[in-house]
C-alpha positions in Angstrom: 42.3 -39.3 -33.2 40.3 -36.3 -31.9 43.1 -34.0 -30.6 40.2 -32.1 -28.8 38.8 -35.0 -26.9 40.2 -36.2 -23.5 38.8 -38.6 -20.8 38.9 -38.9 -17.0 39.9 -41.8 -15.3 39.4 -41.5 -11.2 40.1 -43.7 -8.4 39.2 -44.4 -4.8 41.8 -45.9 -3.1 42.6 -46.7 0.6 45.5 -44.5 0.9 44.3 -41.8 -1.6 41.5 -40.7 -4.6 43.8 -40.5 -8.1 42.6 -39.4 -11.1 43.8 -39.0 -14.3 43.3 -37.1 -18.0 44.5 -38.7 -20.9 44.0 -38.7 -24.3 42.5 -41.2 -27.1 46.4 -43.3 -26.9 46.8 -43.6 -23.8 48.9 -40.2 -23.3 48.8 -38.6 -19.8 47.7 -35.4 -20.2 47.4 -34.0 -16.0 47.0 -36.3 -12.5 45.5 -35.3 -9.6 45.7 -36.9 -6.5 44.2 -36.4 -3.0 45.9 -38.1 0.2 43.5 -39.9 3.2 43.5 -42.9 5.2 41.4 -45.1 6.6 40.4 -44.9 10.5 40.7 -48.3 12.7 38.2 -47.6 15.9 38.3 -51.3 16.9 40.5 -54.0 15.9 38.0 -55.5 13.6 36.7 -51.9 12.1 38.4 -50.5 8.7 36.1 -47.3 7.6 36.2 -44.9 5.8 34.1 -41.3 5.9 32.3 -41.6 2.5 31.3 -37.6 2.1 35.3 -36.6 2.9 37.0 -39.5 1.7 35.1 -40.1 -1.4 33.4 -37.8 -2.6 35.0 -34.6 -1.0 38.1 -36.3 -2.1 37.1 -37.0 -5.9 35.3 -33.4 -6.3 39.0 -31.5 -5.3 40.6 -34.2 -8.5 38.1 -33.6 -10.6 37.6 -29.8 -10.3 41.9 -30.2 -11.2 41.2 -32.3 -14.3 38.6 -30.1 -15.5 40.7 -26.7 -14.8 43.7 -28.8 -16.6 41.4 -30.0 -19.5 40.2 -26.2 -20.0 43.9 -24.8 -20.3 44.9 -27.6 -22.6 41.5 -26.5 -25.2 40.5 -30.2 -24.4 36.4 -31.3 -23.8 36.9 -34.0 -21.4 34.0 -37.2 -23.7 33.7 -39.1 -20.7 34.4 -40.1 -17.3 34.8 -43.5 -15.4 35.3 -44.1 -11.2 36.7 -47.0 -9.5 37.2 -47.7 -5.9 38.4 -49.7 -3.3 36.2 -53.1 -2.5 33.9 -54.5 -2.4 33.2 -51.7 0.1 29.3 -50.3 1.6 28.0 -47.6 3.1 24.0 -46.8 2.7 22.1 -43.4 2.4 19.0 -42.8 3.5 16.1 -41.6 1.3 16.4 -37.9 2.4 19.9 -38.0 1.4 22.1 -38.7 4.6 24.9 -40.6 4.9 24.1 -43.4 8.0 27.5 -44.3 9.1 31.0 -44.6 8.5 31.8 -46.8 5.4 33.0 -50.5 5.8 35.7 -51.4 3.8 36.5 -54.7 1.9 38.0 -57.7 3.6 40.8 -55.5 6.5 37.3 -54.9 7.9 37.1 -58.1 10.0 33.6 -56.9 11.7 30.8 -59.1 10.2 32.1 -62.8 11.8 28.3 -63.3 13.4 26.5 -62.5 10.4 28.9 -65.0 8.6 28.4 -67.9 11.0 24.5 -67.0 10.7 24.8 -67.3 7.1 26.5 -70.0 6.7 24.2 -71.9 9.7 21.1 -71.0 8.0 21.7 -71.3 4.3 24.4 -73.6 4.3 28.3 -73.7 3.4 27.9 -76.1 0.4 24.7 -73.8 -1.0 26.9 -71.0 -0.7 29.8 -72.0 -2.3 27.0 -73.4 -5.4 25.1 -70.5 -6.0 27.9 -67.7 -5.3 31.5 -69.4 -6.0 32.9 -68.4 -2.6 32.9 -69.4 0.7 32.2 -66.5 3.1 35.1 -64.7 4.3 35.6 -60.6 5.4 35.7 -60.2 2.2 31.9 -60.9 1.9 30.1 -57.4 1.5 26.7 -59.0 1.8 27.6 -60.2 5.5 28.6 -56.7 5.9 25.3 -55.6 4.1 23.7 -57.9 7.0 25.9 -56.2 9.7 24.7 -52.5 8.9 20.8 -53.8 8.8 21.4 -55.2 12.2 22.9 -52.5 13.7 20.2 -49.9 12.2 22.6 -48.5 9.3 20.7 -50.0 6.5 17.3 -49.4 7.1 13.9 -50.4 4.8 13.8 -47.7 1.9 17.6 -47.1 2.0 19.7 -47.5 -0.7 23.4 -48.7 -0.5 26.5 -48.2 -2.2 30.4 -49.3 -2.9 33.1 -46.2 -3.5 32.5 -46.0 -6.8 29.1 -46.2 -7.2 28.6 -43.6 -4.3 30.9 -41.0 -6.5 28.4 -41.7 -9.6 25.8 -41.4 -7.7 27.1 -37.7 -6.3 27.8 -37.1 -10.3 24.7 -38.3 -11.9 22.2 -39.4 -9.5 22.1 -42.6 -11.3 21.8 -45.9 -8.9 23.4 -48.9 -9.9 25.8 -51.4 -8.9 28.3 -53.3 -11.7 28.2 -57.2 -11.9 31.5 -57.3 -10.8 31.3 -55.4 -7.5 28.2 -57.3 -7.2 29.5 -60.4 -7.7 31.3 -59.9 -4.3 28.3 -58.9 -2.4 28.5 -62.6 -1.4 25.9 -64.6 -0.7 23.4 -61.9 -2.3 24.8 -62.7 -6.0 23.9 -65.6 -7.9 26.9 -65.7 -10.6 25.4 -68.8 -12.2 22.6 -66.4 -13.2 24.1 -63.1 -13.3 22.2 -61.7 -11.3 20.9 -61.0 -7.8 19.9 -63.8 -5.6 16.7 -61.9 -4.8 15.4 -64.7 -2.7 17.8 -64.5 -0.2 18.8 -61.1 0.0 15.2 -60.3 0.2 15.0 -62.1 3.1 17.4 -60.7 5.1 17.5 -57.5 3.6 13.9 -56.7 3.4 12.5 -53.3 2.0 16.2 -52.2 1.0 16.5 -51.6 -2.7 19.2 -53.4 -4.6 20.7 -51.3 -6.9 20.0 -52.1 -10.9 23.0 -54.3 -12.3 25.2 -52.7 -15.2 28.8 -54.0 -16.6 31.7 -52.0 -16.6 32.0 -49.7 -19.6 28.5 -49.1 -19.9 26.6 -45.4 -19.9 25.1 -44.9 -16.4 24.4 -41.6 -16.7 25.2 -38.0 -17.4 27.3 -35.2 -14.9 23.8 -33.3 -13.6 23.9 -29.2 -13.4 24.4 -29.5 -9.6 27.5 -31.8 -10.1 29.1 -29.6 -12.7 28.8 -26.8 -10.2 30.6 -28.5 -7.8 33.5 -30.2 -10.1 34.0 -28.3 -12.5 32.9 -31.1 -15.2 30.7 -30.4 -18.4 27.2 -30.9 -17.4 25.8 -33.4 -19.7 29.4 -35.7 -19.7 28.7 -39.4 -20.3 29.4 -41.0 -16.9 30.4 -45.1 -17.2 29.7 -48.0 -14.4 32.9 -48.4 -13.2 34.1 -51.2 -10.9 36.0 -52.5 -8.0 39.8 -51.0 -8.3 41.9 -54.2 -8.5 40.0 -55.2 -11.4 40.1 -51.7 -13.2 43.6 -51.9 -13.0 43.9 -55.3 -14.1 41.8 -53.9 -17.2 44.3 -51.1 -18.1 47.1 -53.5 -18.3 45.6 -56.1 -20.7 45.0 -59.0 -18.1 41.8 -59.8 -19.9 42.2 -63.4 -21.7 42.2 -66.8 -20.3 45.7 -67.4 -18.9 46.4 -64.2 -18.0 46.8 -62.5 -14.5 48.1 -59.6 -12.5 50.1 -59.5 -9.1 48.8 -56.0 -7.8 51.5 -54.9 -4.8 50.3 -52.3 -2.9 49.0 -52.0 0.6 47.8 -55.2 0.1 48.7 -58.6 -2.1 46.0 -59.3 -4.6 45.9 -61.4 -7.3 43.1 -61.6 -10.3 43.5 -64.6 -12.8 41.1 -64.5 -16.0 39.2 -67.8 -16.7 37.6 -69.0 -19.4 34.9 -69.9 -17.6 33.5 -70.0 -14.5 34.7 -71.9 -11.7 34.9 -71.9 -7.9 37.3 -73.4 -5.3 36.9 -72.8 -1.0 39.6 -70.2 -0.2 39.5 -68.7 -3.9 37.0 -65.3 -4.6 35.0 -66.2 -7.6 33.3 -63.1 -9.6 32.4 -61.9 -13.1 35.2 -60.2 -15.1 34.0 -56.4 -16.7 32.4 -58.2 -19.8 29.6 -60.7 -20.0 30.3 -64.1 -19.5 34.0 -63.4 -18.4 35.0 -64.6 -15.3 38.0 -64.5 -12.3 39.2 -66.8 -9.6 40.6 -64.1 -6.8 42.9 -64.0 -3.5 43.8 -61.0 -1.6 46.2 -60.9 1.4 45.6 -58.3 4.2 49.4 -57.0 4.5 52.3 -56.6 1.9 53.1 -52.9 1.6 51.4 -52.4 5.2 53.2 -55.2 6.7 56.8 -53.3 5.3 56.1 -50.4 6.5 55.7 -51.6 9.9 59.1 -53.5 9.7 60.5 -49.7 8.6 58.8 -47.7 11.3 59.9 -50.1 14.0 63.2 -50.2 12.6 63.6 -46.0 13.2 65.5 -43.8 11.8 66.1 -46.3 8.8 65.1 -44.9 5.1 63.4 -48.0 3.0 66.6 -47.7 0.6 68.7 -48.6 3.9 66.8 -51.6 4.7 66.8 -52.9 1.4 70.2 -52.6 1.0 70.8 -54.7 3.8 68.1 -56.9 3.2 69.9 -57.8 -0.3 73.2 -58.6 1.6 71.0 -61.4 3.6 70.7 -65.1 1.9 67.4 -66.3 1.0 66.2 -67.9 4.2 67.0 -64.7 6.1 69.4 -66.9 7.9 66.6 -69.3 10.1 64.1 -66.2 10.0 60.5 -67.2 9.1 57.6 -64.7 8.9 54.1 -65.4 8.8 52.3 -61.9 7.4 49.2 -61.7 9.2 49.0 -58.7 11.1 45.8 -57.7 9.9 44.5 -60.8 10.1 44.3 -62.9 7.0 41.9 -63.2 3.6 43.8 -65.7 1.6 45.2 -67.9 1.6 43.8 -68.8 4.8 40.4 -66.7 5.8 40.9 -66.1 9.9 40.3 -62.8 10.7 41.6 -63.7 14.0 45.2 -65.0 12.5 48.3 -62.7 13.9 51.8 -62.1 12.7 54.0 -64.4 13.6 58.4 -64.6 13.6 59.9 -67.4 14.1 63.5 -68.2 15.2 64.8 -65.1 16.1 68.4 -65.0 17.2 70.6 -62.2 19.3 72.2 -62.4 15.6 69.3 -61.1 13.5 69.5 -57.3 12.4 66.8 -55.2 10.5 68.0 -56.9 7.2 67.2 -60.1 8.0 63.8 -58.6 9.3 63.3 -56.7 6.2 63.9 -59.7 4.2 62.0 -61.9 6.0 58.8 -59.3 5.6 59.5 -59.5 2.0 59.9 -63.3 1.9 56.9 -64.1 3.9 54.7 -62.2 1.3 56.1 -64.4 -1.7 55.4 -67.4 0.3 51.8 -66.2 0.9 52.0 -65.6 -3.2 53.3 -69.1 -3.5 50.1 -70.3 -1.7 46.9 -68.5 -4.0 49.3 -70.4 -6.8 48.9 -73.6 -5.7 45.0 -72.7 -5.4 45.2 -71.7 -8.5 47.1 -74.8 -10.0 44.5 -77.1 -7.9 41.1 -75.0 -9.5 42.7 -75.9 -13.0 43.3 -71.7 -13.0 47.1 -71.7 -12.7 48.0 -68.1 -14.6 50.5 -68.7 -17.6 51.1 -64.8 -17.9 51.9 -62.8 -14.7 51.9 -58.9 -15.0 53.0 -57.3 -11.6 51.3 -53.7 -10.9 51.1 -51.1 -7.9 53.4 -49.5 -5.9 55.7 -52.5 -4.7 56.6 -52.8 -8.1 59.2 -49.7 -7.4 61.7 -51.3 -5.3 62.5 -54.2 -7.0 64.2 -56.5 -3.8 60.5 -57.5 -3.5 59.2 -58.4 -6.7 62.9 -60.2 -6.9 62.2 -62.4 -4.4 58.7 -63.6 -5.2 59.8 -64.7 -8.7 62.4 -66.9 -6.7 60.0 -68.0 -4.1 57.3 -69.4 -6.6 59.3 -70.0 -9.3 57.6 -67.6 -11.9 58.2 -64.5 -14.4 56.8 -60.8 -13.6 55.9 -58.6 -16.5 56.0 -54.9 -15.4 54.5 -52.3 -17.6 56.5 -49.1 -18.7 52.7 -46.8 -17.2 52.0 -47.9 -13.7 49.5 -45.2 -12.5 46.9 -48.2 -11.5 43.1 -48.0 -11.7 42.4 -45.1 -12.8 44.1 -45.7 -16.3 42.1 -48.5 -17.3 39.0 -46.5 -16.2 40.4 -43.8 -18.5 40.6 -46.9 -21.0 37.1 -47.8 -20.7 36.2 -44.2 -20.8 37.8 -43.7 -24.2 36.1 -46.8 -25.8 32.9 -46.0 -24.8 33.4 -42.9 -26.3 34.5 -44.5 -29.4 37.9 -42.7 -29.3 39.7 -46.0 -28.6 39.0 -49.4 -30.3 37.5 -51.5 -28.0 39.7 -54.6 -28.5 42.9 -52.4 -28.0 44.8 -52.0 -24.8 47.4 -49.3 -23.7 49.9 -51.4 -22.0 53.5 -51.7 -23.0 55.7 -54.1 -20.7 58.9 -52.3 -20.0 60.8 -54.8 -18.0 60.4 -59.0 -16.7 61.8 -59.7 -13.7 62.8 -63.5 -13.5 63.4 -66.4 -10.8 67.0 -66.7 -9.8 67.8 -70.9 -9.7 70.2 -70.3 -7.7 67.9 -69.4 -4.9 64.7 -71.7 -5.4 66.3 -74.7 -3.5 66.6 -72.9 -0.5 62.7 -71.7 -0.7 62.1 -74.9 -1.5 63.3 -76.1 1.5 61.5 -73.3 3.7 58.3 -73.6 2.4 56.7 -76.6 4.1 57.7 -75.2 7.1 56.1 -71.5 6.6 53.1 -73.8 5.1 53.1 -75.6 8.8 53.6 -72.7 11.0 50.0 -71.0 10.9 48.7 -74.3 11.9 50.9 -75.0 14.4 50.4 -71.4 16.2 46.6 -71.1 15.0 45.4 -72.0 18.6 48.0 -69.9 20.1 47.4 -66.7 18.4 43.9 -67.4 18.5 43.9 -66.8 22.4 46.2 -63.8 22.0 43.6 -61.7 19.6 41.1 -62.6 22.2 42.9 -61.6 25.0 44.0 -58.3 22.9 40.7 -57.4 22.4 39.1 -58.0 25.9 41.6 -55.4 26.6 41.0 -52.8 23.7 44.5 -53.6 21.7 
């Protein structure tokens, strides 16, 4: 190993920009991380400001990295960015920003440009030529929203998190196959490639960014980047990707069989496939190599959803409420929690879906709240399985990442509710580390068929309590379509008032 070399992992994310400087193993050498948050103007609207966020963001961690690189006699060999998405925001060709960024599926806005594509090119040819149905998830209906409300005009070019930061670094357009694979309906996957014809058609005169996979050379840190971040000019800069799938990278979740449970703001969950396949309510995209592929399903709220429960709860620490959530049976005692606050992604796509709590009694207490937050994300979990299991995709290896890995009530219960082991690795600093990974094999400082996770802990079901979720679970699976009319009428009548 080169004990001179380092690379430089960094990281959009919705709650903050993280970066990290390791060396050839694996070893964390310095972090940096930057705090932000995303801003809500309407109900259906989840930006983000893409010179402050991203880039003024990744320039403060970088400029770190670079100081902590320098006092440690290190020459930072290369540098890889992921981000949150699939996310877009366009520039124009003199260089300026033309709006606030959209973010991936909490940004409910693009629901006409999805009925329009889906009226005029058809659900089944869709599903066919893409692998997924159109959902907010979708960044070409958002692609469609920004032409059609003049942020994307003819000559401008567009970007996700990522690729925005590389751009800033090296002035090198491009957009990886798996980010692009998301840009749904613009991305033919049975190709690999663009679907020209159609997003030439509604897109006209805007210029789709070249394709490159994850781990390749984009580009190089320019003289005016190195000014500004501190970085080497001349420092191999890799196409990154979309976070979820970065970190799924850094913690070995590459072969058939495998997939990671990522806990954060958000529930997502990536399964590896050997090959590709599609099914309605399940995101289909590339993996980071050629010919890989992933069957996908994100929820809107899991972290979000418990920190809500907290807030409202005031004056109570998490710690607290798990404590008394622990001392509360499985079942929550009647208390059944449907986690849609945000709307929903999988495994039902209704932006317009709402939280719902059922059977509420003068007996409940924040525990059985807490618990019930906590059990109605498992069930939700329970559901992208049994997508799974019906695509032929059912994971055989689960490795649970992100923050709600910490807390351990959580990741309890979702091995009871679906009946299934969670692997938890001993390094859980997320995306940025398998950028750092990629960045070090590029660099040939790491062998490319080599990972740098080490599973510290498995968390398994308790039998004891699966015949009690067993019993709950038709009825969670029931309640969103028993209330879907319901709720339906309240989002409307929320938003004709500005709520």
């Amino acid at each position: 190993m080169d004990e001179r070399s380092a690379v430089l992992g960094l990281d959009i994310g919705t709650g903050s920009t993280k970066a990290v400087l390791t060396d050839a193993r694996g070893g964390i050498l310095a972090t940096s991380v930057r705090h932000h948050s995303m801003s809500m103007p309407h109900s259906a609207w989840a930006e983000m400001d893409a010179e402050s966020d991203w880039w003024g963001d990744a320039v403060v961690c970088l400029r770190e990295l670079a100081a902590a690189a320098a006092d440690l006699g290190r020459t930072i060999a290369a540098v890889c960015v992921s981000g949150l998405g699939p996310a877009v925001v366009a520039e124009s060709p003199g260089g300026a920003v033309r709006s606030p960024a959209i973010l991936y599926g909490v940004d409910t806005r693009s629901g006409e440009q999805i009925d329009q594509l889906n009226r005029e090119l058809g659900r089944p040819e869709i599903l066919g030529r893409g692998g997924t149905e159109l959902s907010s998830q979708a960044a070409g209906a958002k692609l469609l929203w920004l032409a059609q409300h003049g942020a994307l005009q003819p000559g401008d070019r567009f970007f996700s998190s990522h690729t925005f930061v590389t751009w800033r670094l090296t002035g090198a357009y491009y957009l990886d196959h798996q980010t692009a694979s998301q840009f749904d309906p613009f991305y033919d996957m049975a190709a690999g490639r663009w679907a020209e014809d159609w997003a030439g058609h509604y897109l006209p005169g805007r210029e789709l960014p070249p394709l490159r996979w994850p781990g390749e050379i984009v580009g190089a840190v320019t003289a005016a980047a190195a000014a500004q971040t501190g970085l080497g000019a001349g420092t191999p800069v890799l196409a990154g990707t979309i976070d979820a799938w970065a970190e799924a990278y850094s913690v070995g979740t590459t072969s058939p069989g495998d997939a990671m449970l990522m806990y954060g703001s958000t529930v997502l969950m990536i399964s590896a496939l050997e090959g590709f396949r599609s099914h309605p309510g399940l995101w289909a995209t590339t993996g980071l190599t050629p010919g890989s592929h992933t069957l996908a399903a994100g929820m809107s709220t899991s972290g979000s959803l418990m920190s809500w429960i907290r807030d409202l709860c005031s004056g109570q620490s998490y710690e607290s409420l798990i404590e008394q959530a622990r001392a509360v049976p499985p079942g929550a005692d009647g208390l059944l929690m449907l986690p849609y606050f945000a709307g929903e992604r999988a495994p039902v796509s209704d932006p317009k879906a709402r939280g719902v709590i059922a059977g509420l009694t003068l007996g409940h207490g924040p525990g059985h709240l807490f618990r019930a937050g906590y059990e109605s994300i498992a069930f939700g979990v329970r559901q992208i399985l049994d997508l799974l299991r019906a695509a032929d995709a059912a994971p055989t290896r689960v490795v649970a990442v992100g923050g709600g890995t910490q807390g351990g009530l959580g990741l309890q219960v979702v091995s009871d509710v679906c009946g299934i082991e969670q692997h938890v690795p001993r390094t859980v600093i997320g995306a940025s580390y398998g950028d750092a990974l990629l960045a070090a094999q590029a660099a040939g400082l790491a062998d490319p068929s080599a990972g740098w996770c080490d599973i510290a802990r498995t968390i398994t079901p308790d039998p004891e309590h699966r015949a009690a979720y067993d019993e709950l679970y038709p009825n969670y699976s029931r309640l969103y379509a028993a209330t879907r009319s319901i709720v339906h009428d309240l989002a409307d009548f929320g938003d004709a008032r500005g709520t």
